[in-house]
C-alpha positions in Angstrom: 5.9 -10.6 11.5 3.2 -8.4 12.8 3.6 -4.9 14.2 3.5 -4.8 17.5 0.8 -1.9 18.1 -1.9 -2.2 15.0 -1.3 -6.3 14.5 -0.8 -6.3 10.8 2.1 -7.9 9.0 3.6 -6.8 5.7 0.8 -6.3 2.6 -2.2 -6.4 4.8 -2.7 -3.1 4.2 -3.5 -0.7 1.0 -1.2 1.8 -0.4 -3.4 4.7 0.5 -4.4 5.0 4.5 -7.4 7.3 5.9 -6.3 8.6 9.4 -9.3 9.3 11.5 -8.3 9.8 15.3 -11.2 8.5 16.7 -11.9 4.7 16.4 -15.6 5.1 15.5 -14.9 7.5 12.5 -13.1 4.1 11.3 -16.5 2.6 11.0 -18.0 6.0 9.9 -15.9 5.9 6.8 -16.1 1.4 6.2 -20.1 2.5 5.9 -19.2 4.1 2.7 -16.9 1.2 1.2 -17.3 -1.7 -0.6 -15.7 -5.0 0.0 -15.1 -4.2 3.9 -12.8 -6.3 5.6 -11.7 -5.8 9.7 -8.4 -6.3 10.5 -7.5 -5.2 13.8 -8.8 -3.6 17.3 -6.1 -2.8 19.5 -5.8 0.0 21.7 -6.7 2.8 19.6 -5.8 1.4 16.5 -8.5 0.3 15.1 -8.0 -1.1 10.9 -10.4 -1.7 7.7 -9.4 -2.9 4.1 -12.2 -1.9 1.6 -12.8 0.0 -1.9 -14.0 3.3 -3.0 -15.2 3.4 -6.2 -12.9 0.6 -6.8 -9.6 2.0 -5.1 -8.8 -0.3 -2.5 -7.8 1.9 0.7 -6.8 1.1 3.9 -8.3 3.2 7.3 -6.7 3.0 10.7 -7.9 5.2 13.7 -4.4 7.0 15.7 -6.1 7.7 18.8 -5.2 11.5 19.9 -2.0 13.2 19.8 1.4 12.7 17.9 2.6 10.1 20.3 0.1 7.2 18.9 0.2 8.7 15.4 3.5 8.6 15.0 3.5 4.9 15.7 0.3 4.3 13.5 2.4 5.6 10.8 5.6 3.9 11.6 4.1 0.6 11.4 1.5 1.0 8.5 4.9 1.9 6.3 6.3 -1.0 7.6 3.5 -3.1 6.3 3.2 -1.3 2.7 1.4 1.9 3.4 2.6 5.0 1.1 0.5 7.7 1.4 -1.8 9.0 4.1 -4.7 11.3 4.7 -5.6 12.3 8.3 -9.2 12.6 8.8 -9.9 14.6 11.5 -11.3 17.2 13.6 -9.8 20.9 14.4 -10.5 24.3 16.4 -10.7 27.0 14.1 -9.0 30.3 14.6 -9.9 32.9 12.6 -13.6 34.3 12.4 -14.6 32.9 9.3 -13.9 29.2 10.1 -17.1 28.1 11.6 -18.3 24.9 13.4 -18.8 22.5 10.7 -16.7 24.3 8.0 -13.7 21.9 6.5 -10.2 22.5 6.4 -7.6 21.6 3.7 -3.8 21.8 5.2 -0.8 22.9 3.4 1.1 22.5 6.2 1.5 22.3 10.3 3.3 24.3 13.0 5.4 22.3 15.6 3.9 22.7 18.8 4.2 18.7 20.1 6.5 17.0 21.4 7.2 14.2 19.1 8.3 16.2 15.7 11.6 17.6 18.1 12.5 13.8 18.5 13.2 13.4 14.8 14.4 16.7 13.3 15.0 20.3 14.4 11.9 22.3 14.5 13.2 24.3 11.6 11.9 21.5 9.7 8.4 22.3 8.0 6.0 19.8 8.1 4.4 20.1 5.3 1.6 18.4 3.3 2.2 16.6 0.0 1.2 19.2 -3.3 -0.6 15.8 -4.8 -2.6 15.2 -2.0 -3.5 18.8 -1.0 -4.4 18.9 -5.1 -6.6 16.0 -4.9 -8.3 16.9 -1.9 -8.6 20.5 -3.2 -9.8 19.2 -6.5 -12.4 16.8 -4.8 -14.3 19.6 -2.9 -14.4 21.5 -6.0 -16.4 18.8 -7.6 -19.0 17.9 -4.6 -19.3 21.5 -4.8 -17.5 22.1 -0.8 -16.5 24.9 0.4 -12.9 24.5 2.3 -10.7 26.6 4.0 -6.6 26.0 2.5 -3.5 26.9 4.3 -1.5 26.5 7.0 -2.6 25.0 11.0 -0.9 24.5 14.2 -0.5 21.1 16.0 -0.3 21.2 19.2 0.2 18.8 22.5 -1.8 20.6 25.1 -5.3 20.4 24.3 -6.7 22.1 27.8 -3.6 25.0 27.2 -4.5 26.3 24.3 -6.6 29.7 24.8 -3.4 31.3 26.3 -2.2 31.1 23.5 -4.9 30.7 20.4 -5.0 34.6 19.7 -0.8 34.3 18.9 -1.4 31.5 16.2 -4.6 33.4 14.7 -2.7 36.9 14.7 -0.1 34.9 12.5 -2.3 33.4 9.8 -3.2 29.7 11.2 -6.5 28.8 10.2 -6.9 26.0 13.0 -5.2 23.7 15.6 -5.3 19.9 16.3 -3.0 17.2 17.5 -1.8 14.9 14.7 -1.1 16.5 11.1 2.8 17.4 11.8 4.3 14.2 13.1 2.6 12.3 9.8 3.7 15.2 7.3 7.3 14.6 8.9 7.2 11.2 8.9 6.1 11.2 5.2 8.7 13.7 4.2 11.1 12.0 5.8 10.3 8.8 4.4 9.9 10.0 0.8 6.1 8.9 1.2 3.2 11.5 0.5 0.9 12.8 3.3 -2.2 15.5 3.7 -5.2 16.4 5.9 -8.9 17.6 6.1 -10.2 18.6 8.7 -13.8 19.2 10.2 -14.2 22.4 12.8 -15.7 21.5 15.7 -15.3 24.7 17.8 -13.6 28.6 17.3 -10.5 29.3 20.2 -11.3 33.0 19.3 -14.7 33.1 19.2 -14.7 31.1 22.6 -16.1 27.8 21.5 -14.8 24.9 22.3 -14.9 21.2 21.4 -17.2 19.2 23.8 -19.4 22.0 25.4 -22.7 20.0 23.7 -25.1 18.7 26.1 -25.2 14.8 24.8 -21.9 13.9 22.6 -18.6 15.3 22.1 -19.6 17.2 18.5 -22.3 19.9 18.2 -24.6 18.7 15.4 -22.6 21.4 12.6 -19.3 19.8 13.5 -21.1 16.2 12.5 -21.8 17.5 9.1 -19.0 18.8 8.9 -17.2 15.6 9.4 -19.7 13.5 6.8 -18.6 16.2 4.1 -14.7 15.8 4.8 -14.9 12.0 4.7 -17.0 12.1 1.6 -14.0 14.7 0.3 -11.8 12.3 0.6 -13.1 9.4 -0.3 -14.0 11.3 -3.8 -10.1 12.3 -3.5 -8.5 9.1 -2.9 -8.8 8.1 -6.9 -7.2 11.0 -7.8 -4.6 10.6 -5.6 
């Protein structure tokens, strides 16, 4: 039976799932794969099958927020998936992470929504030690600088500078929207989860996301997101 939001039915998809948000980043990533096949379009769930260096991998886009995450994730471990790497972008917030820097996350802050509907927020979401390793371990290796620790995910994308200073004055090293609800829903389901993350803007140093004349990503963020795809694509054997 197929699911009712990404239209796959049970082993369509690979163990290992790439999490972009955006739909396009799907078919940023398929460039580098081998044996590309297209499996669905829907909404913003967009899916590929291919290889990496010979590890078959699965990517499906989540669209923004934990709201269609969460049920990108639901399905896909209905359908086989067990372990997931989001793909993504962030806003730094300390100094030293820059536009177009990457970011490895050990683990998420609960500011949504959707993480209170399955457990208390005394729950940590927190990444998977094999994953963060193999991501880790990848940079290393292409010789990529990344940032490691802890981020925030939050809900209110436009409300965030009232609060940005709070979460840098406590350690966070960026926010986005997605990471938590798939770090609880692995943990929850006994499956393994991470992130990297590409900085598109600084909350503190007043630079935000989408402030470029032509596109949504100042040119630095775009590098920025080639290197974290190509980090994980290098991490996905070793995963």
């Amino acid at each position: 039976m197929k699911q009712p939001h990404i239209l796959v039915e049970e082993g369509a998809v690979n163990e290992t799932v790439l999490l972009p948000g955006d739909p396009d980043r799907v078919d940023l990533i398929a460039e580098h794969l081998d044996d590309v096949e297209r499996l669905t379009d829907n909404r913003e769930y967009r899916l590929v099958n291919g290889k990496y260096d010979g590890t078959p991998l699965t990517v499906c886009s989540t669209g923004v927020g934990c709201p269609s995450a969460a049920i990108a994730v639901e399905e896909l471990v209905k359908v086989g998936a067990e372990r997931f790497v989001r793909v993504g972008t962030t806003g730094g917030l300390q100094p030293d992470v820059r536009t177009g820097d990457v970011v490895v996350a050990t683990a998420a802050a609960k500011f949504d929504g959707t993480t209170k509907r399955y457990e208390a927020v005394e729950y940590p979401a927190v990444a998977s030690r094999k994953v963060v390793n193999a991501l880790v371990g990848a940079a290393e290796r292409e010789d990529e600088h990344v940032h490691v620790g802890s981020i925030v995910t939050d809900d209110a994308f436009y409300a965030e500078d009232e609060i940005a200073q709070d979460w840098s004055d406590a350690g966070m090293l960026a926010v986005e929207m997605e990471a938590a609800i798939i770090f609880t829903l692995a943990r929850r389901k006994g499956l393994e989860a991470g992130a990297i993350l590409a900085v598109d803007g600084n909350l503190v140093a007043g630079e935000q996301k989408g402030e470029t004349e032509d596109d949504e990503l100042p040119e630095e963020a775009k590098e920025g997101v080639e290197r974290e795809v190509n980090v994980a694509l290098e991490a996905v054997g070793g995963m």
